[in-house]
C-alpha positions as CSV (number, residue, x, y, z in Angstrom):
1,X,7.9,-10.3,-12.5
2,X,8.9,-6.9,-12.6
3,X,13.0,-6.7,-13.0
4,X,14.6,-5.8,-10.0
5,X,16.0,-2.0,-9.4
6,X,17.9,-0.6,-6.6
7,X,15.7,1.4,-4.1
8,X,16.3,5.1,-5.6
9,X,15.6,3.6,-9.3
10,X,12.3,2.2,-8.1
11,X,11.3,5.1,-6.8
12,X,12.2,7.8,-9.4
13,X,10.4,5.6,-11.8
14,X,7.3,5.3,-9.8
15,X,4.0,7.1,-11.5
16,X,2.7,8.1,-7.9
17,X,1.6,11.7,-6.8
18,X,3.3,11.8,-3.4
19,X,5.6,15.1,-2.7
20,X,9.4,14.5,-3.4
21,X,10.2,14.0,0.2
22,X,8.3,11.1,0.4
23,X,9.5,10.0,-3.0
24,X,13.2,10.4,-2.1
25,X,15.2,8.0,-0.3
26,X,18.0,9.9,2.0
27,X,20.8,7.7,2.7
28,X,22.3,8.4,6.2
29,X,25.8,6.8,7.1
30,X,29.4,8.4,8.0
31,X,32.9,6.6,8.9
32,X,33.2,5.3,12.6
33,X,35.2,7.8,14.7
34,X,39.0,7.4,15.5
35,X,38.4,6.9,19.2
36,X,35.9,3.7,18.1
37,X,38.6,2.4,15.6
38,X,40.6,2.3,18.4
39,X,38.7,0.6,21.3
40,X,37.3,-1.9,18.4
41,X,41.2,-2.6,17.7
42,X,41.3,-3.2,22.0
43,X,38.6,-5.7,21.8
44,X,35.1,-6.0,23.1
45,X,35.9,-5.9,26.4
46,X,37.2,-2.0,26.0
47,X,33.5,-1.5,24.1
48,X,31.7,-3.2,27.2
49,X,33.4,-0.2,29.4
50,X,32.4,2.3,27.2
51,X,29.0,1.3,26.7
52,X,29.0,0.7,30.7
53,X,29.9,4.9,30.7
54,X,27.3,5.7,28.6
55,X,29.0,6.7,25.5
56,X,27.7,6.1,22.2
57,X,29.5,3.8,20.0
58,X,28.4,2.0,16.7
59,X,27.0,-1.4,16.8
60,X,29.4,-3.4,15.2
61,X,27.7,-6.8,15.3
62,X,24.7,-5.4,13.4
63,X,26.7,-3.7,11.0
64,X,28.2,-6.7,10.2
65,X,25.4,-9.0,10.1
66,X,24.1,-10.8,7.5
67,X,21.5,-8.5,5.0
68,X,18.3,-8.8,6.3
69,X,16.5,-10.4,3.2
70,X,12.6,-8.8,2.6
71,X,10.3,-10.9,0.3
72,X,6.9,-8.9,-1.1
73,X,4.3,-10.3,-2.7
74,X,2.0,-8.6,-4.3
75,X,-1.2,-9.1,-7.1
76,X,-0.1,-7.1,-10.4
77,X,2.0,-5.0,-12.2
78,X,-0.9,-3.0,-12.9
79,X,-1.1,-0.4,-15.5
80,X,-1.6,3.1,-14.2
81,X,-4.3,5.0,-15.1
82,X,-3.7,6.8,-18.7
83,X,-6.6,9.9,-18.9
84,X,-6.8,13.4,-20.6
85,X,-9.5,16.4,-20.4
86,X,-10.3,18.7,-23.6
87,X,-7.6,20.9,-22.8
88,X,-3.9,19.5,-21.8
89,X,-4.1,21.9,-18.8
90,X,-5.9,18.8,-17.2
91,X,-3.9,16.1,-18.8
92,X,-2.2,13.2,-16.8
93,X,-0.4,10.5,-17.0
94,X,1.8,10.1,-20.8
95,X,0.0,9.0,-23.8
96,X,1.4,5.3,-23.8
97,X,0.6,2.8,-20.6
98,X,2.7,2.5,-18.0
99,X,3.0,-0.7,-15.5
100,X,3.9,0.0,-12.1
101,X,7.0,-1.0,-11.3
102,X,6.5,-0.2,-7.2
103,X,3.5,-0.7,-5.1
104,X,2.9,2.4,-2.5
105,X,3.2,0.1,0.2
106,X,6.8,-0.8,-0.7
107,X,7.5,2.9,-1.4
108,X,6.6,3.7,2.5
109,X,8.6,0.8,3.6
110,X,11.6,2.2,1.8
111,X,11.7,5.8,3.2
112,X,10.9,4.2,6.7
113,X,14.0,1.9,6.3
114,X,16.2,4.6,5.5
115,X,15.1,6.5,8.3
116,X,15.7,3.5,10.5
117,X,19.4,4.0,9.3
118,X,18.9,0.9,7.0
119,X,21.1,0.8,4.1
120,X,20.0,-1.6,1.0
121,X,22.8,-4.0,0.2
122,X,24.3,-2.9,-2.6
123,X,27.9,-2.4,-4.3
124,X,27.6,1.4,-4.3
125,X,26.3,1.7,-0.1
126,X,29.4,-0.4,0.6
127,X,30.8,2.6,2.6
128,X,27.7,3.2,4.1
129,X,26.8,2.5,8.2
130,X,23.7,0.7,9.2
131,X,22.1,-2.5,9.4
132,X,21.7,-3.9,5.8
133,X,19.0,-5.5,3.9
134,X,17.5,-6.3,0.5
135,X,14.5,-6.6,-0.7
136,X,12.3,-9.1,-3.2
137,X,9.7,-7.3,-5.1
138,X,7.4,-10.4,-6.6
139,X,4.0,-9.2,-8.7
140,X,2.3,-11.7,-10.5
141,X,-1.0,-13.0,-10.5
142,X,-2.5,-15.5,-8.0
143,X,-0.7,-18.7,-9.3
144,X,2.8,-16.8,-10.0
145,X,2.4,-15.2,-6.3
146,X,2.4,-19.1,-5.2
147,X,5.3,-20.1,-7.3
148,X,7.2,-17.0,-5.5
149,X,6.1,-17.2,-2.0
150,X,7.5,-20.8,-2.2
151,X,10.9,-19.5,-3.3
152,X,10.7,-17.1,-0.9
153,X,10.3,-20.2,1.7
154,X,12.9,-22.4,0.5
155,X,15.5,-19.4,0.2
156,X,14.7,-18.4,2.7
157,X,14.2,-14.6,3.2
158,X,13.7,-13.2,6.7
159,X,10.3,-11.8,6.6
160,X,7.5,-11.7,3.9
161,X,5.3,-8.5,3.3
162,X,2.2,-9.8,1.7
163,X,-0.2,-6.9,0.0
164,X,-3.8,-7.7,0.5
165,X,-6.0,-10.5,1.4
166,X,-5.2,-12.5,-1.5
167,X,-1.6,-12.6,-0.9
168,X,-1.6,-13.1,3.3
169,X,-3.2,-16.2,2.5
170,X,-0.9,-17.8,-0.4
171,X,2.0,-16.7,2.1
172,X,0.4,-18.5,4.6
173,X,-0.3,-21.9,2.4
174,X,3.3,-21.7,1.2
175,X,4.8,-21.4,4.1
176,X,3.5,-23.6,7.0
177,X,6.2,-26.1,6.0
178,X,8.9,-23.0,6.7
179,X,7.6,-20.9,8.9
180,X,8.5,-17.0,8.3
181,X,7.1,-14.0,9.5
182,X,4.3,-12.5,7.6
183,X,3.7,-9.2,7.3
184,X,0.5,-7.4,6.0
185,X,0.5,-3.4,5.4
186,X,-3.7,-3.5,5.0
187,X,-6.2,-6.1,6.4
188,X,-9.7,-4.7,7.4
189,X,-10.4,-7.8,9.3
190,X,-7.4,-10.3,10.0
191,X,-9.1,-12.1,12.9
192,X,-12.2,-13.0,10.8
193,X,-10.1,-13.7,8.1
194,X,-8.2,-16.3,9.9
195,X,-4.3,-15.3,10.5
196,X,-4.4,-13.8,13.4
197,X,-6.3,-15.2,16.9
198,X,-6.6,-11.4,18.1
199,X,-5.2,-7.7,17.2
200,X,-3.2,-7.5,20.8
201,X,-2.0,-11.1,20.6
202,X,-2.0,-12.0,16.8
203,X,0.3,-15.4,17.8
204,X,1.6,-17.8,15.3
205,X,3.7,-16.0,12.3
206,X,1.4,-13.2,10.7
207,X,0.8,-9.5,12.3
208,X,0.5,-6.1,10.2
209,X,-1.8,-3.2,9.8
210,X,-5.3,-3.1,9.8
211,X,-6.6,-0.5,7.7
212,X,-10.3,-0.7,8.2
213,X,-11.1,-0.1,4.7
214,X,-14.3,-1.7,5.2
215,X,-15.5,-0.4,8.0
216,X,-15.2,3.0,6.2
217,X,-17.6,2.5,3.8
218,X,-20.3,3.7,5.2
219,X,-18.5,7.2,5.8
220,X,-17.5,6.7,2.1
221,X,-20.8,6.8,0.7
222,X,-21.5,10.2,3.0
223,X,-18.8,11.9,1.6
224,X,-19.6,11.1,-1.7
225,X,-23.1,12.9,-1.6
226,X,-21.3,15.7,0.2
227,X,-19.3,16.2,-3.4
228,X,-21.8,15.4,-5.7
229,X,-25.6,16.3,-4.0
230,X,-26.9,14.8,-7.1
231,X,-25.6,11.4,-7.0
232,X,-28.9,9.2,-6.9
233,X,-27.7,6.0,-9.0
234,X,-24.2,4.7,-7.5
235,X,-22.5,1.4,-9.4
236,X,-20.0,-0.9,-7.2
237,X,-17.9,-3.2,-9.0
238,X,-17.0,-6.5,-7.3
239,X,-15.8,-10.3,-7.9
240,X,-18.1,-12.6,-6.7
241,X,-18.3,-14.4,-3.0
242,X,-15.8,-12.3,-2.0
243,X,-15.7,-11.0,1.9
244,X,-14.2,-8.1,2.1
245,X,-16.4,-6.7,-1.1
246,X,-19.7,-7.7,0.3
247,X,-19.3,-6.4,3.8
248,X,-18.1,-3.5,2.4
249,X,-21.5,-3.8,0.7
250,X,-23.8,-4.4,3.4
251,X,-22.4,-1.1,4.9
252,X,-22.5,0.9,1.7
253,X,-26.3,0.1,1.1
254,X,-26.9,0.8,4.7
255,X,-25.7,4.6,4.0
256,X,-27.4,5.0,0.6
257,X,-30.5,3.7,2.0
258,X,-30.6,6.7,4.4
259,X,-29.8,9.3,1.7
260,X,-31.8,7.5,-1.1
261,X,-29.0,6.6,-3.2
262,X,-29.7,3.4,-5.3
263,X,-26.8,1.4,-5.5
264,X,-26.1,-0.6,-8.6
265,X,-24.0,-3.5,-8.1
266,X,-22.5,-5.2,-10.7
267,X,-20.2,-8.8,-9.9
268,X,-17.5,-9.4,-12.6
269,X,-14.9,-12.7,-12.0
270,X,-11.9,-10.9,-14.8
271,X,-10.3,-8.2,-16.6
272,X,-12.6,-9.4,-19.8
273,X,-15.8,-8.9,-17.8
274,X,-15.1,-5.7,-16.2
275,X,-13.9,-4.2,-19.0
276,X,-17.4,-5.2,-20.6
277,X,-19.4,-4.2,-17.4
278,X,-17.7,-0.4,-17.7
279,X,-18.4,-0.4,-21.2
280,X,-22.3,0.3,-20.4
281,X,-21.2,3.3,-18.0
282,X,-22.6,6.9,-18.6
283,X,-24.3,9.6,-17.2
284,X,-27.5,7.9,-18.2
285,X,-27.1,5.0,-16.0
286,X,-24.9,6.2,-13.2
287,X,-23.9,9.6,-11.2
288,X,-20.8,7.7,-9.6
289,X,-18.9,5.1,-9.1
290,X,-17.6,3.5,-5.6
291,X,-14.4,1.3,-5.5
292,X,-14.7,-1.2,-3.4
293,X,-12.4,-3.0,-1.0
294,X,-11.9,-6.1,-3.7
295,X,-8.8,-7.2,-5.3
296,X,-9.8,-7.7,-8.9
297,X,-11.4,-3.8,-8.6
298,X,-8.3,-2.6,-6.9
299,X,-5.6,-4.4,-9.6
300,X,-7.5,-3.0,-12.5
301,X,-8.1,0.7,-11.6
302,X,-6.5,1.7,-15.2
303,X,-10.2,0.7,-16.5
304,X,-12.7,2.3,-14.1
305,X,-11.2,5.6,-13.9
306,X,-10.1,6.3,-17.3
307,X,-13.6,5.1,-17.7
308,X,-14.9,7.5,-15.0
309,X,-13.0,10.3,-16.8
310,X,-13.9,9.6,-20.1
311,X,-17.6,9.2,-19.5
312,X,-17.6,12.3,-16.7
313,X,-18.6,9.9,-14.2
314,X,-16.9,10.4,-10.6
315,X,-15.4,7.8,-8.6
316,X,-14.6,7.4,-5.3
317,X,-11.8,5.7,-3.8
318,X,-10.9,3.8,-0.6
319,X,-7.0,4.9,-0.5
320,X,-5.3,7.5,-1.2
321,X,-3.0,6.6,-4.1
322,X,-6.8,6.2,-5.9
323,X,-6.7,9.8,-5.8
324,X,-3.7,10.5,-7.2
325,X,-4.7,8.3,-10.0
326,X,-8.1,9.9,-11.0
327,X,-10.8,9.5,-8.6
328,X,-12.3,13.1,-7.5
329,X,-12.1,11.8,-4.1
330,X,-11.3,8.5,-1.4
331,X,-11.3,8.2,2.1
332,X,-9.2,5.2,3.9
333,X,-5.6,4.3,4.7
334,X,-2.9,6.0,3.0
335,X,-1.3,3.2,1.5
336,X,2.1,4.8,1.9
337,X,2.1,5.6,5.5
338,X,1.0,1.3,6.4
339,X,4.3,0.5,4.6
340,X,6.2,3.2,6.9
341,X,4.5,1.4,9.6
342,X,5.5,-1.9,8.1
343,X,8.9,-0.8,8.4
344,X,9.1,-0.5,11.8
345,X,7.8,-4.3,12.5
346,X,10.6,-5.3,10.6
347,X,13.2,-3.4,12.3
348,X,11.7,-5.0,15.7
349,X,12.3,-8.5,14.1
350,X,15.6,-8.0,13.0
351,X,16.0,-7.0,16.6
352,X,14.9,-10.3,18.0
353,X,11.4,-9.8,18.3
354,X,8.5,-12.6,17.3
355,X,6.1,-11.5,14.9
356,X,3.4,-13.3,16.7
357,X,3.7,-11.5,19.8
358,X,3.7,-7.9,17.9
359,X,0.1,-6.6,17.9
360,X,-1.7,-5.8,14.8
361,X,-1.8,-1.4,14.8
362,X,-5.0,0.5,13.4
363,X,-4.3,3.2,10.8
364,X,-6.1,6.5,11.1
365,X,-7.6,7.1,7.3
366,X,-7.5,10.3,5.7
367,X,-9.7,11.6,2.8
368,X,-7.5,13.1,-0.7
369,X,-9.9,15.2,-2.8
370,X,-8.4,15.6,-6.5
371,X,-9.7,19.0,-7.7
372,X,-7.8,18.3,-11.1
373,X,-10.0,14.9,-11.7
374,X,-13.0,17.1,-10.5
375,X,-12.6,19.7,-12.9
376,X,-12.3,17.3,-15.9
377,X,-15.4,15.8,-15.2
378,X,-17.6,19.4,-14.6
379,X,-17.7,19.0,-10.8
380,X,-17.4,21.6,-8.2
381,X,-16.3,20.6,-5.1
382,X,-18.1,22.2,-2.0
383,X,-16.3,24.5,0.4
384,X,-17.6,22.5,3.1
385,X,-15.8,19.4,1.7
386,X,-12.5,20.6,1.3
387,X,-12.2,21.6,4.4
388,X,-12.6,18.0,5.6
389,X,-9.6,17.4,3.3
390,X,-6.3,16.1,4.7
391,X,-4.8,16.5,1.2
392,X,-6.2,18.0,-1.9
393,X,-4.4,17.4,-5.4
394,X,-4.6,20.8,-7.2
């Protein structure tokens, strides 16, 4: 488990690309005004008659509420991609690996709290306004994720933000005993996947974000040849029987079919058997690689694109953080702006709402082209492509 840090410690140690603003956590709060002091010193009654007039006063009662306590589970730390051109001008990363110590889920949840005027419940904010909270950062693998998600039931924290498939459904085991509000920042297809009985009326305890990363992949594939017109053999890397993966599959082999693209795919069940499957990557047998919407992929990115970079074979990502790491390209949900969204369910919890009757929100997605990664590998992005950009990583 990652060692806990206060919110601005996380995030000035986080590795990702995203512009200080979103980075930096701006704490708002200010001492209650002399005429407040005063009617609070009258009683509630006096605060009654001024809220009745329509001027604003703090709310005490929420400022003086317990801390909201946020558990997040999540599949990792994983180690950030470490790569390096010929020339340092198109070096990244540091020359020793580097675990993350923050999803970019968690990262968007933080900003969003902080402009919700929530304060994390520390020593230091003391002095600060706002409704406070805490938060539970747990990354392990599947078996630890259980081991915390039943601490997290037995503590108990408020709400749970589970990160991907694989830890929605632990959550959910753990916790039917304890009920708690679930909360997922990226599900492509939560009815089919069981934890929610629709999108406008998810019921029960779980609601969230769906991201529609598979539905995308299709458009993924298009883009792709866009980039690199040569692409003609494409590998996908997957663990077996797994849903999200081989829908996103179908979809992909749909797309390549119409452009004549051969897809390649390649099922690996561990780190050991990926690591071996990349290991027979190179120009020779592939023009690119596509990520796919699969958890053991997705928690071992370190491989497949210092592998992409090292063999100058592209890859293409379904997020945007997969950009920022070394892919030339992606196209999905910015992982950053589902946990801003996240943030906002929360704040309607803690304001007495059920989570059940909250309904699960679409995210637009957004394509990140990385001209640095691009140039590493020899690839010149078209015109045409970068002008379907939403953000481009010079």
């Amino acid at each position: 488990m990652v060692p806990a840090k206060n919110t601005r410690e996380r995030i000035a140690s986080s590795k990702g690309a995203h512009s200080a603003r979103h980075n930096h956590i701006r704490y708002h709060g200010g001492a209650c005004t002399t005429a407040c002091l005063i009617l609070a010193a009258l009683g509630i009654a006096a605060c009654l008659i001024v809220a009745a007039l329509g001027v604003a006063a703090p709310v005490v009662a929420q400022e003086h509420a317990k801390a909201l306590k946020i558990g997040v589970l999540a599949l990792g730390p994983r180690n950030i991609p470490v790569w390096r051109c010929a020339s340092d001008e198109h070096r990244q990363g540091a020359t020793e690996p580097q675990r993350e110590t923050i999803p970019f889920y968690v990262l968007g949840l933080l900003n969003e709290l902080d402009k919700l005027k929530y304060v994390e419940d520390r020593p230091d904010t003391a002095r600060l306004s706002g409704r406070r909270f805490s938060v539970d950062i747990r990354m392990g693998t599947r078996e630890e994720l259980a081991g915390f998600a039943r601490e997290f039931a037995h503590k108990p924290v408020d709400v749970i933000v589970a990160v991907a498939t694989t830890a929605v459904r632990i959550a959910q085991e753990e916790t039917r005993e304890h009920p708690i509000p679930i909360l997922f920042p990226g599900i492509s297809d939560p009815v089919g996947d069981g934890f929610v009985g629709s999108l406008a009326r998810p019921g029960g305890f779980i609601t969230g974000v769906s991201h529609q990363q598979v539905q995308g992949s299709g458009k993924r594939v298009e883009l792709f040849k866009q980039m690199l017109p040569g692409l003609n053999r494409l590998i996908t890397l997957r663990r077996p029987n797994y849903a999200p993966a081989e829908k996103s599959l179908s979809e992909i082999k749909a797309a390549a079919a119409r452009m004549n693209v051969e897809v390649i795919d390649w099922t690996v069940s561990d780190r050991a058997e990926l690591q071996a499957a990349l290991a027979k990557i190179s120009r020779e047998t592939a023009d690119g690689i596509m990520i796919l919407p699969d958890t053991l992929v997705i928690s071992n990115l370190d491989l497949v694109l210092s592998t992409s970079i090292e063999q100058r074979v592209p890859t293409f990502g379904l997020q945007d953080f997969m950009s920022d790491w070394g892919a030339i390209g992606s196209y999905g949900p910015s992982a950053y702006q589902a946990g801003a969204r996240i943030a906002r369910y929360i704040d309607k919890i803690a304001k007495g709402a059920r989570a059940g009757e909250l309904p699960v929100e679409p995210i637009d997605p957004m394509m990140v082209v990385n001209m640095k990664a691009a140039a590493c590998i020899g690839v010149p992005i078209p015109d045409e492509v970068l002008r379907q950009a939403d953000r481009i990583i010079r």
